[in-house]
C-alpha positions in Angstrom: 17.5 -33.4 21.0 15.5 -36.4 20.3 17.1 -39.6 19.4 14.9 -39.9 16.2 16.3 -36.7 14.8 19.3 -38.0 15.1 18.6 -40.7 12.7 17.5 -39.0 10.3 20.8 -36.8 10.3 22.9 -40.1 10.3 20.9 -41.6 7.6 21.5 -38.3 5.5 25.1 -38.4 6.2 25.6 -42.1 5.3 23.9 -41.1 2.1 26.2 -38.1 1.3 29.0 -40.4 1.6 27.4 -43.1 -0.8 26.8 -39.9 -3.3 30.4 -38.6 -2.8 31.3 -42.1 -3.9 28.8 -41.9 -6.9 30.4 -38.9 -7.7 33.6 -40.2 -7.4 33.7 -43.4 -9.5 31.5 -42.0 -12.5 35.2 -40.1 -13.1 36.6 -43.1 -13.7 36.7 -44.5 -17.7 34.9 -47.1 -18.9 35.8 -47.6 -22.7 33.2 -45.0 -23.4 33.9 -41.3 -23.8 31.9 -39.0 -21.2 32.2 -35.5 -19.7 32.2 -36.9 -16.3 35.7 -38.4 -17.5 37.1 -34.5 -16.5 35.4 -33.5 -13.7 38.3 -34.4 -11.3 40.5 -31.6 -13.0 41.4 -28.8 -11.1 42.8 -25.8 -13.3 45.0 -23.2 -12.3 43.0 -20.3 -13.5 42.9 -16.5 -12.5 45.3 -17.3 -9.1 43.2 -20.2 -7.9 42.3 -23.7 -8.7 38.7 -24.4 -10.2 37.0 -27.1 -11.7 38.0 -27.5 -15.7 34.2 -27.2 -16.4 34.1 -23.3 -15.0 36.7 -22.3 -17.3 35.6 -24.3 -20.6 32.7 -26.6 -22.4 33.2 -30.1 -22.7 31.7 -32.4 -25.5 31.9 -35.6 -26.4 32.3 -35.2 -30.6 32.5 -39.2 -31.0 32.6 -42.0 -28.7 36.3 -42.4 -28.2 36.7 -38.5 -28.1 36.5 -35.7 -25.8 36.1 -32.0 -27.0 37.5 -28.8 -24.7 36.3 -25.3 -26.1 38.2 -23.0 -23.0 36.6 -19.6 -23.1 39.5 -17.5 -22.5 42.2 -18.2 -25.1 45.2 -17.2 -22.0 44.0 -20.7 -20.5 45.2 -23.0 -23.2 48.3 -23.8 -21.5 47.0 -24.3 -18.4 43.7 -25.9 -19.0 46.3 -28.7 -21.3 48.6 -29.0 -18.4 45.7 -29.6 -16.0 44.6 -32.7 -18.1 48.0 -34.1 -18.8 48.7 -34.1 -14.9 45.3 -35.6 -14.0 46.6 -39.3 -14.0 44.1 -39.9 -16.5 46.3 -41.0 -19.1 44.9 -38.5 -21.7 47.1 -36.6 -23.8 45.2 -33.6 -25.5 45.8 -32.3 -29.0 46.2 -28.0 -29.3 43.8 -26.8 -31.9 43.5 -23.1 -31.6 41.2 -22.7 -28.4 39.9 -26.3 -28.5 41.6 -29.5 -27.4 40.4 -32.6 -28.6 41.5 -35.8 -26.4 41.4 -38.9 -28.1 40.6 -41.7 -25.7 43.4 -44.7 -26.0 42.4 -48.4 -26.1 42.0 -49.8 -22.2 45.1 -52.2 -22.4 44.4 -55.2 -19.4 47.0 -53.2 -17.2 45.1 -49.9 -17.1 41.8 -51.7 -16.6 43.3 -53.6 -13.5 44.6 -50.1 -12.3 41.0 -47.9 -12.8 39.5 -50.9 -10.6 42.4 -50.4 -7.8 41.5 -47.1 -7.4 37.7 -47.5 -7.8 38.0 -49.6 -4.3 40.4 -47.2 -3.1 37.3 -44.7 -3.5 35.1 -47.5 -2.1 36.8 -47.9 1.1 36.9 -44.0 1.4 33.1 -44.3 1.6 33.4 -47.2 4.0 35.3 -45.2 6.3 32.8 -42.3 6.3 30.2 -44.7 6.7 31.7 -46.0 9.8 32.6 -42.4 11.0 29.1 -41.3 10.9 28.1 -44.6 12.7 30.1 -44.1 15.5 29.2 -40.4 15.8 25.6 -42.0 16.1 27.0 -44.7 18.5 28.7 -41.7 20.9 25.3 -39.9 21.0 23.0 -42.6 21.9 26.1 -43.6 25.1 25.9 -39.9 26.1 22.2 -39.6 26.1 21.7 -42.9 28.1 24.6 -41.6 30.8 23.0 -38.1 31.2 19.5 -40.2 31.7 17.6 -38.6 28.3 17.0 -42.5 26.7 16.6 -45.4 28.7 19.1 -48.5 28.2 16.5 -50.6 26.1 15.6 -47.7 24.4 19.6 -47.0 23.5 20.2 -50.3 22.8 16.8 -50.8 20.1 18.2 -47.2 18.6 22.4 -48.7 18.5 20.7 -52.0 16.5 18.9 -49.4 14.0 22.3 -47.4 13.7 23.9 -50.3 13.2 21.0 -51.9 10.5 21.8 -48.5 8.6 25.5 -48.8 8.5 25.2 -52.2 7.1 22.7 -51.3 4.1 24.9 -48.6 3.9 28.1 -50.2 2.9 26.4 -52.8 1.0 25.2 -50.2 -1.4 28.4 -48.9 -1.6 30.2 -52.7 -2.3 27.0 -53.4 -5.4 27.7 -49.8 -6.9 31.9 -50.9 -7.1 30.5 -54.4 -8.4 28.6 -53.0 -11.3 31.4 -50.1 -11.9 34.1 -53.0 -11.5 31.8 -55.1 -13.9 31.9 -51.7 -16.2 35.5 -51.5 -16.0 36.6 -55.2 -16.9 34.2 -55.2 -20.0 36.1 -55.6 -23.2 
């Protein structure tokens, strides 16, 4: 195992967390209607729990709507109770085998509350970050004790790990600036 291999595996790592948190905080609402706005909904669906979008299409029909066509018409119920336990706030309307989900009007309260949990997701990220860091940290200490990297070597590779951690987490505080930013925006 060479130290520069390991890395590159850390660096990939830190960047799953940063896309986990991508992934994360583009389900959060801005005043704008999007798809994304679902994707945390887990249905109840053939004796499992799937993601809303493998059981129905979702549109956006106009800007402060969301449109659910669920395939299988025995899903109604469940695909509605999904979205109504979400902690989204969203209350759909039954029509037929469609649900349309009028967006409400941010109030100041639920604004302050999306950005809570946006740097509850944050710090998630930070804390992966930091895992993977010190998995990095605990390699480079066992390959200088069992002799494979030298002490300057382990030290110029711990500064690197440490470089990546930091660039790392910076990322992840500008992407909850702008989505705060996004959030706040009347």
């Amino acid at each position: 195992m060479t130290a520069e291999v390991d890395l590159n595996d850390l660096k990939r790592r830190m960047e799953g967390a940063i896309n986990a948190f991508k992934h994360d905080i583009a389900s959060l609402r801005t005043g704008r209607a999007s798809s994304n706005l679902l994707d945390p909904v887990q249905v109840e669906a053939y004796g499992s729990r799937v993601p809303l979008n493998q059981v129905a299409n979702i549109t956006v029909p106009e800007p402060r709507m969301l449109g659910v066509s669920i395939w299988d018409k025995s899903m109604v119920g469940a695909v509605d109770r999904a979205i109504r336990e979400s902690n989204l706030g969203l209350n759909p309307i039954i029509d037929g085998q469609n649900l349309r989900i009028p967006l409400p009007e941010l109030n100041e309260e639920r604004r302050k509350s999306l950005v809570k949990i946006a740097h509850d997701y944050a710090e998630k990220a930070k804390v992966a970050v930091r895992h993977v860091r010190r998995d990095g940290m605990d390699g480079l200490k066992k390959a200088e004790k069992d002799g494979v990297i030298g002490q300057d070597e382990s030290r110029a590779q711990s500064d690197r790990v440490q470089k990546m951690t930091d660039d790392t987490i910076s990322e992840v505080d500008r992407l909850l600036a702008e989505k705060e930013k996004e959030i706040m925006q009347v």
